[in-house]
N, C-alpha and C positions, 0 to 999 in steps of 0.2 A: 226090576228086581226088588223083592222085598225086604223093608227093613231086619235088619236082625239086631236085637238088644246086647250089647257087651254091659251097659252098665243097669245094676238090679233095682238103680232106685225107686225109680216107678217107671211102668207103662203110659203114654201119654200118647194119648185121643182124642184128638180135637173135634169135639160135635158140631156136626152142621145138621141144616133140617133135613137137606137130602144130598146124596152124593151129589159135589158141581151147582149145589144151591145155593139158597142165601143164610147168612148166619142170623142170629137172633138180632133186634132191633137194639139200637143205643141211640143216647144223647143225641138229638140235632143231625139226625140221620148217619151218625157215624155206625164201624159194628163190634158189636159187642165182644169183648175180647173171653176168651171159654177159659180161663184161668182166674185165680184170685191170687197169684202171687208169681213167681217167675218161671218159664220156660227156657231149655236150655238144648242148643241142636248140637251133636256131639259125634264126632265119626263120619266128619264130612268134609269133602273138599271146597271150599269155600273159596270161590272167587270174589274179593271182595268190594272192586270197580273201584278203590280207594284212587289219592292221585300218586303215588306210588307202586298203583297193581298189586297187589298185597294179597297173600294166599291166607289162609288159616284153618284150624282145625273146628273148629266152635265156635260158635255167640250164645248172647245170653240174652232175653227180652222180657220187660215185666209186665205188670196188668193191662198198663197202658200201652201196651204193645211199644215200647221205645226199648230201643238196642242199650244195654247196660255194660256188656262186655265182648271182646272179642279178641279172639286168638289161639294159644292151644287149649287144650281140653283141662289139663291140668290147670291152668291158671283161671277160665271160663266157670269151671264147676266150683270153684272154690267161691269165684265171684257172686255164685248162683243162691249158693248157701244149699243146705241138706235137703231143705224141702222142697227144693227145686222141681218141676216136672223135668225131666230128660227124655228129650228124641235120638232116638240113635236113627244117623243116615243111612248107615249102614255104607260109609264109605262115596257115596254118591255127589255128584256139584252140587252146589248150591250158588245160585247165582243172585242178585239184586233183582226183582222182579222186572220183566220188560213195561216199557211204557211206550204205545203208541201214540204220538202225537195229533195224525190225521187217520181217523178212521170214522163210519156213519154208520156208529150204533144201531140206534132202532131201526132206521130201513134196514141194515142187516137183517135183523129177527124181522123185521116184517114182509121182508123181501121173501124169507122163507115158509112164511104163510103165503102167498099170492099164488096163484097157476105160475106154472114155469111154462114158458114156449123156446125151446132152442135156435135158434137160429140157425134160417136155411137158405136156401139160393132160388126157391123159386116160389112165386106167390100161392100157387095151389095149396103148398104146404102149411106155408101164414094163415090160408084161409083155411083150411083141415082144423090148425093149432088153435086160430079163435074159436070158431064154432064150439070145439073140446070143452075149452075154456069156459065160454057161456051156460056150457052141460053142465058143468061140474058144479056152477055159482046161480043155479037157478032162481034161490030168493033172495039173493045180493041186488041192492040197485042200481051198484055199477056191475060191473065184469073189470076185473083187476087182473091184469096180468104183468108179468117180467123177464127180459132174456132176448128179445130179436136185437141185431143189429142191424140199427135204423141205418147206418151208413148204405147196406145193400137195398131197404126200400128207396131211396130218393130217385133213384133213373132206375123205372120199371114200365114197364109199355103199357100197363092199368093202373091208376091214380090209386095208392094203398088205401085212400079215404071211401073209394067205392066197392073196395074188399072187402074189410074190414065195418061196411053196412050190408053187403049177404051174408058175410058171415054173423055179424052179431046186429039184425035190425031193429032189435023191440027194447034193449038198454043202451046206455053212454058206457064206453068204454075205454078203459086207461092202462095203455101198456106200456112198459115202461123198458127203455133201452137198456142195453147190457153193461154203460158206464154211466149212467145217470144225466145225462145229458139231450135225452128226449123224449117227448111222447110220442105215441101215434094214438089216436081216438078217429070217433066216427063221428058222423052227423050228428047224432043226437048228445058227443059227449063236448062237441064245440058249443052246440045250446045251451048244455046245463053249464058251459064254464063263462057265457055268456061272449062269445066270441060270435064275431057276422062274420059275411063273407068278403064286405070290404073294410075293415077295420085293418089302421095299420101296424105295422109292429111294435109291439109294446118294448120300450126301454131297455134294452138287456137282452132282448129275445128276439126271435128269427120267425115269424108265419109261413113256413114254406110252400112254397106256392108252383104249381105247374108251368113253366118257359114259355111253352106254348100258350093257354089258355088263363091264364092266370088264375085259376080253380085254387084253393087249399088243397094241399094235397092229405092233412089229416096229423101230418108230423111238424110235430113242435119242438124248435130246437131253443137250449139255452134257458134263459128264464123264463122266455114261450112258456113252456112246460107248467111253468109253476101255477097257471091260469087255471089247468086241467084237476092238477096234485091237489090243490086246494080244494076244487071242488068235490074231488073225488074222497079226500080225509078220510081217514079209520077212524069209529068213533076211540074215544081216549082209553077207555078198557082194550082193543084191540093194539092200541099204541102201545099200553103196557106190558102185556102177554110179547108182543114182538120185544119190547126191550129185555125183560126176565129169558128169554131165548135167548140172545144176543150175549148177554149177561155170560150165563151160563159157559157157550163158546168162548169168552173172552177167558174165564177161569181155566177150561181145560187145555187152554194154548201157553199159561205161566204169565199172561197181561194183569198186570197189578193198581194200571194208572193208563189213562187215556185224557186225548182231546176231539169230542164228538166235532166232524165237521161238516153235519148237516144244519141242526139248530135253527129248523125251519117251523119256527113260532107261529106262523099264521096257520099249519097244520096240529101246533098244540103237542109237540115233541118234547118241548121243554120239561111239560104238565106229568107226562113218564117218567120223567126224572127223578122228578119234586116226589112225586108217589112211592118211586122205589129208594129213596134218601129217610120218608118221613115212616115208611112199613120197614124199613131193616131190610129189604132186599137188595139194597144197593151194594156190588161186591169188590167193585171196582173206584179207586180216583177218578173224580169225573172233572175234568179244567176242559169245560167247554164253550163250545162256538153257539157263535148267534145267529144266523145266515143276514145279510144286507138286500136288500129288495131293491134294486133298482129302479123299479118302477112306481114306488112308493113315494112322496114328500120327506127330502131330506131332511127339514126341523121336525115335524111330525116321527119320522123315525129316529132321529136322535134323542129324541125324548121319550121315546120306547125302550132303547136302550139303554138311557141311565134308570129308569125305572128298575129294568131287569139285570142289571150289574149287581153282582155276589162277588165276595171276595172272599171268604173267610176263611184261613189257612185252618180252622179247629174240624172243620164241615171235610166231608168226603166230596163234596158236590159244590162246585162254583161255577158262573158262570161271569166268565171274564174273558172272553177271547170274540173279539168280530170275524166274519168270515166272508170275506170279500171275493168274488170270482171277476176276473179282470179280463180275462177271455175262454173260450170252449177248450174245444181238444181237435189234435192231430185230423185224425179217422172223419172228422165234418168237415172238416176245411174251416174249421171256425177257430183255431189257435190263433192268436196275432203273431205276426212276422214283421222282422223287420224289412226285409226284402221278400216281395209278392212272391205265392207257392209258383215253382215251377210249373207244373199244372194244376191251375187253383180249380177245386171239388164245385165251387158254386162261385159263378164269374162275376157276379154283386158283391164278394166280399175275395177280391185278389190276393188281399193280404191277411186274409182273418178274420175276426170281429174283437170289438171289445164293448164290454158291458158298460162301460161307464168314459162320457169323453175325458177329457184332462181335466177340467177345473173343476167339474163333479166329484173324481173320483179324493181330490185333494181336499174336498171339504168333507167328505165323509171321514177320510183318514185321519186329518188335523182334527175335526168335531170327536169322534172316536177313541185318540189319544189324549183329547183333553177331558173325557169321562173318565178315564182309566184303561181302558180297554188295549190288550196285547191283538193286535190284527193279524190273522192268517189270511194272506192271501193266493188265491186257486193262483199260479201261471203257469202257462206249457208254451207258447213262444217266447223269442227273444224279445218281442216286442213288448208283452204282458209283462218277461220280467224288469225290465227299462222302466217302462212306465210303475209298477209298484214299489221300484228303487228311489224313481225320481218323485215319488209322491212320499213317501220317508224322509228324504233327503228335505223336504219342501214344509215338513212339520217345524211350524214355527215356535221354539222351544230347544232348551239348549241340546246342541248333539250327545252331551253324555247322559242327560237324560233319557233322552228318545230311545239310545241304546241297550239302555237300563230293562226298558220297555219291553225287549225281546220279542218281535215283530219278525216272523217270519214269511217267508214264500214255500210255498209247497209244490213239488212234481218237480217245476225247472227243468220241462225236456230237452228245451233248447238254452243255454244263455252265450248270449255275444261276449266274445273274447275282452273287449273293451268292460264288458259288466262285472267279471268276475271278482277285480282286486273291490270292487263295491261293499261287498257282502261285507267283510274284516272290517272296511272303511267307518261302514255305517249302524253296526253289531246289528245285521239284518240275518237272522238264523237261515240256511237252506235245509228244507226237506226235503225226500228224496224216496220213492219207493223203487223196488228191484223187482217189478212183476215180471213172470215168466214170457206176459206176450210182449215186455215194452223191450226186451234183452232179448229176443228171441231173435234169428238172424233172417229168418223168412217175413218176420213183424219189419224189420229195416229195410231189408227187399224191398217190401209192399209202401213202406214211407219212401221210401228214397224216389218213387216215380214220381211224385209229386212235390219234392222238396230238396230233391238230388242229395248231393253231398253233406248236407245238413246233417242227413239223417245216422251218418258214420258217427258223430259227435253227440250221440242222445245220451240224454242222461248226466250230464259229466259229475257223476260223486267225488272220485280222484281228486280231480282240478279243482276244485271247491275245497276239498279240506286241504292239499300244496298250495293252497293259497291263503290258509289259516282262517278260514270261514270258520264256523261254529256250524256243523252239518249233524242231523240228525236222521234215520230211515223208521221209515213208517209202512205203513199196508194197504190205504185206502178202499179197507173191505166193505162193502160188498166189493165193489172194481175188481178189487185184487184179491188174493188169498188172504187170510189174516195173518197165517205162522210163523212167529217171531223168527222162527228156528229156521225157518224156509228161504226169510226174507237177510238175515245171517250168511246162510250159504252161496244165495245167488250173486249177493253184494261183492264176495271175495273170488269167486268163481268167474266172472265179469273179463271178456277180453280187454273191453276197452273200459275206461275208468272205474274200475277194481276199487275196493276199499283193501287195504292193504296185509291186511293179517285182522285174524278170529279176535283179539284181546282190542281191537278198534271198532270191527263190529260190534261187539257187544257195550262197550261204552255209546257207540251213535243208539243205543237202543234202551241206555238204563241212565247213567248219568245224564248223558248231555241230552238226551231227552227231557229228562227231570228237568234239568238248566231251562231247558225250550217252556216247559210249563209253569215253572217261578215256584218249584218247591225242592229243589237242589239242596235242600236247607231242611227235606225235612226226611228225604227219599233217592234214591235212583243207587246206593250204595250201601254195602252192609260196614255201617261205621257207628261208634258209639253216640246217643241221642238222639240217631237216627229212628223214624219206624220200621217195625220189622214188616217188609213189603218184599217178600223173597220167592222163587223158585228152589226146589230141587228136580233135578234134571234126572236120567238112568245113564247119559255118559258124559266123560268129560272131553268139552267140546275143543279143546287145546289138543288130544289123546288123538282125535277119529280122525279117519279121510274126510275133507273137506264136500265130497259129495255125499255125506253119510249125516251132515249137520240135520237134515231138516226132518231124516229116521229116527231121531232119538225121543225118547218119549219123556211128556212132561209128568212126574209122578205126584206132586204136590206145589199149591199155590198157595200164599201166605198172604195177606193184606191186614195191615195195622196190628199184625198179632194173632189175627183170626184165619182159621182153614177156610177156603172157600174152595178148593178141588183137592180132592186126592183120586188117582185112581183106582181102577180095581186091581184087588193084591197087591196094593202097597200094603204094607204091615210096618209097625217100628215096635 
C-alpha cells in the first residue's frame, strides 16, 4: 500500500543508486546516510522489540542514522525540530530490521549464476542435465553446476563418475549439491583438484568410493568437497557480482544485519566483502564467519585467523566469528549420533562422522576464543551437539567469560534430552531454522526409516527456549529460503516444538539475534541511541492469520539511516 502524507512538512526520498541497490560510499565502508539533519517516520505502527514490547507511533533518526526519539507523533516531531524530513507510513508496521545469523551470502548470489540441474531419480536425466550444462558454458574451464541431490547418486547401478565423463569429457567439472555438502566431479575434475585414485580421506572429508570395487565414485562429501570448490574458484570480480546479487535479495526480504556462514577464504569470499565495505555497496551488517579447514595445520591456521580478526563495532563489516562444522547432515548418513542410525546410509560411518576428533576439535576452540573469535558451530546430531558443548565447557578460561563470548551451535536437529539444560548452563546460544523440508511431515517420514523415533523430536525450538536458552531463527540460504517473514510463520505454525506466539518470533529474529552477533548495543530494536536498522512491513503481523505471515510484503528497508529497498509504489 502506498505511503500517503498527513503531514506537509516535507516530502522525503531517500536516494539510492537503484531500486534494492547500494547507497552511496562512506567512511571505512560504512553508508552514507541521504540526510544532513533529522528524519522523522510518523503514522506508523511501530513495533518496538524493546524489553517491555513497547508499541509507538514514530521515531526520530539523525545524520548519523542514531534513533533520537521515539513514541507518539506528537512528542517525536517536536523532538525532530521543523526542519525535520518526515516519512509518513502511512499507518503501516514497522518493525526492527531482521538479522540472520547463519546464512551463505555470496554462494547465494553465486549459486544463482551457475547452471541449475534439478534433481532427479534417474541417471539418464543427470546425464541429459550435464551435457545442457556443458552447452551452455562452452568457454568456461570448468562446467559449474548446482541442485542434484547427491544422497539419490550414491547407490546407482553406474558409478555417477563414469556419467558424468560422457556427459562432460573434454572439461573438470563441479556440481554442487542442493545443501552444500557435496560435489560430484569427473575424472578430469579429480585431476585438476589433484586427487589420485588411491589417496586417502582427507581430514574432515569422505572419498566415496564404490563397495564393490573400490573406484571413486566422483562424489565428495563434507570437506572432500572443498578439494574440488577450491580448485574450481570464481575469479574475485565473479565473487563480487554474486555477492551485489545476494546483496540485493537480502534488502528486498527487510535483513538489515547478517552472519555469513560460509567464509571460505581459501576461495577468496572474504576479498567480496572487503570490495563491497570499501565501494559503498555494502547494504547490509556483516558479523561474519571464517570457515576452519580441517585439513589444514592447526598453528598455521590459527595464525591466519588472528591475522584476519576485525572487530570494529564503527565498520558495517567485521569479521569475528569461526565457523566450525563438527559433522554432516541427516540425508548422508553423515550427522553424528549418539546412538548408531537405525539403518545407517553408508556402513563405515554407523554413527555419522565427525570432522574433527575430540582433542583437535578443543584446541581449535580454546586457540580460537583466545583470539577473540565468537565460534559458530554447524551440529545436526546429538552427538555433534555434545561434543561442541563439551569443547565450550573445556575452554580454559573463566565460565562467565567464555559466556560473554556468545558462542553458538546452529540447526540442532537432534539434541539429547540430557544436553539441553547445557545451553542456559554454559550461555551457549541455539540456532535453529524452520525450513519447509526439515517440518515437513513426509521429510520425517523419510528420516524416521533410518533414525526411527529420533526423528519425531527434530528440531526442538520449543524445548530450548522452556529451558531458558538464548535461541535465535535463522534461514541457512542457499539451503533454505531466505524469508524472515516465511521462517516467522513456520516457526509458530510447527506441531511439534512451536515457538510460541508472533511477538517471540520476532524477538528470535531482531533482538536476540543482534544479542547472538555482539551488537545488541547498537541494533536489533527501535530504541533511543540505537541505529535506525528498521523494516516497514504492508501488514501488521500481530493483525493477520498466522498462515498469511509470510504473504506480506516487505515495502521499505532502512540500514544505519539509509534506504536500501523500497518497493515499487511505495510512495510517502
Amino acid at each position: 500500500m502506498p505511503f500517503q502524507s498527513r503531514h506537509r512538512t516535507v516530502i522525503a526520498i531517500l536516494a539510492i543508486a537503484a531500486l534494492g541497490g547500494a547507497c552511496s560510499p562512506g567512511d571505512g565502508g560504512d553508508l552514507a546516510h541521504p540526510t544532513t539533519g533529522v528524519t522523522a517516520i510518523v503514522n506508523a505502527d511501530v513495533y518496538t522489540v524493546d524489553h517491555e514490547g513497547s508499541w509507538a507511533e514514530a521515531f526520530a533518526y539523525d545524520s548519523d542514522g542514531v534513533i533520537i526519539a521515539v513514541g507518539s507523533e506528537v512528542d517525536v516531531l517536536s523532538a525532530a525540530g521543523g526542519g525535520a524530513l518526515v516519512i509518513d507510513a502511512g499507518g503501516n508496521m514497522v518493525l526492527p530490521g531482521f538479522q540472520d545469523v547463519h546464512v551463505h551470502v555470496p554462494e547465494a548470489g553465486i549459486n544463482q549464476r551457475l547452471c541449475f540441474m534439478p534433481s532427479r531419480r534417474n541417471l539418464e536425466d543427470y546425464e541429459a542435465g550435464a551435457a545442457r550444462c556443458a552447452g551452455r558454458q562452452r568457454n568456461a574451464d570448468w562446467v559449474r553446476a548446482v541442485g542434484p541431490s547427491l544422497f539419490e547418486l550414491r547407490d546407482t547401478d553406474e558409478l555417477p563418475i563414469d556419467l558424468l565423463d560422457r556427459a562432460i569429457p573434454d572439461r573438470p567439472a563441479m556440481i554442487l549439491d542442493d545443501l552444500g555438502h557435496a560435489v560430484w566431479t569427473n575424472t578430469l575434475g579429480l585431476e585438476a583438484a589433484g586427487i589420485g585414485p588411491d589417496d586417502p580421506d582427507p581430514r574432515g572429508g569422505i572419498l566415496h568410493r564404490d563397495a564393490d570395487s573400490g573406484r571413486l565414485t566422483g562424489l565428495l562429501l563434507e570437506d572432500a568437497q572443498q578439494l574440488v570448490r577450491n580448485a574450481a574458484a570464481l575469479e574475485d570480480d565473479a565473487n563480487y557480482k554474486g555477492l551485489l546479487m545476494a546483496l540485493g535479495d537480502l534488502a528486498r526480504n527487510g535483513v538489515t544485519a547478517v552472519s555469513d556462514a560460509g567464509g571460505y577464504w581459501a576461495q577468496n569470499h572474504p576479498a567480496a566483502w572487503e570490495r563491497a565495505a570499501t565501494e559503498g555497496t555494502l547494504t547490509v551488517r556483516a558479523v561474519n564467519g571464517l570457515y576452519v579447514y580441517p585439513d589444514l595445520d592447526l598453528d598455521e591456521q590459527l595464525a591466519e585467523f588472528e591475522r584476519r580478526f576485525s572487530d570494529d563495532p564503527d565498520r558495517l563489516l567485521r569479521f569475528n566469528t569461526a565457523k566450525i562444522y563438527v559433522d554432516g547432515i541427516l540425508d548422508l548418513g553423515t550427522a553424528a549420533l549418539i546412538d548408531p542410525y537405525d539403518t545407517p546410509i553408508d556402513e563405515d560411518y554407523p554413527s555419522g562422522f565427525h570432522y574433527f576428533t575430540p582433542d583437535l576439535l578443543q584446541a581449535y576452540v580454546s586457540g580460537l576464543h583466545a583470539i577473540g573469535y565468537r565460534i559458530s558451530f554447524h551440529v545436526i546430531g546429538d552427538a555433534a551437539v555434545r561434543a561442541a558443548l563439551d569443547s565450550i565447557e573445556g575452554i580454559d578460561d573463566d565460565p562467565a567469560t567464555v559466556a560473554e563470548r556468545r558462542h553458538r551451535t546452529t540447526h540442532n536437529f537432534l539434541v539429547h534430552p540430557d544436553d539441553i539444560g547445557r545451553f542456559a548452563d554454559l550461555g551457549v546460544i541455539a540456532d535453529f531454522q524452520q525450513s519447509p523440508d526439515a517440518i515437513d511431515p513426509r521429510y520425517l517420514d523419510f528420516l524416521t526409516d533410518f533414525i526411527g523415533d529420533r526423528a519425531l523430536d527434530l528440531i526442538p525450538t520449543g524445548s530450548l527456549i522452556a529451558a531458558g536458552a538464548t535461541v535465535t531463527l535463522s534461514s541457512d540460504w542457499d539451503a533454505g529460503p531466505l524469508s524472515p517473514l516465511g521462517t516467522i510463520e513456520r516457526s509458530i505454525m510447527r506441531d511439534v516444538n512451536p515457538v510460541l506466539d508472533v511477538g517471540t518470533a520476532i524477538a528470535l529474529m531482531t533482538i536476540d539475534a543482534a544479542f547472538a552477533l555482539g551488537h545488541d548495543d547498537l541494533t536489533g530494536s527501535i530504541e533511543v541511541g540505537k541505529q535506525a536498522d528498521f523494516v516497514i512491513l504492508a501488514d501488521n503481523l500481530f493483525e493477520i492469520d498466522a498462515a498469511d505471515i509470510d504473504r506480506t510484503d516487505v515495502l521499505l528497508t532502512v540500514v544505519a539511516g539509509s534506504e536500501v529497498y523500497r518497493s515499487v509504489g511505495f510512495r510517502n
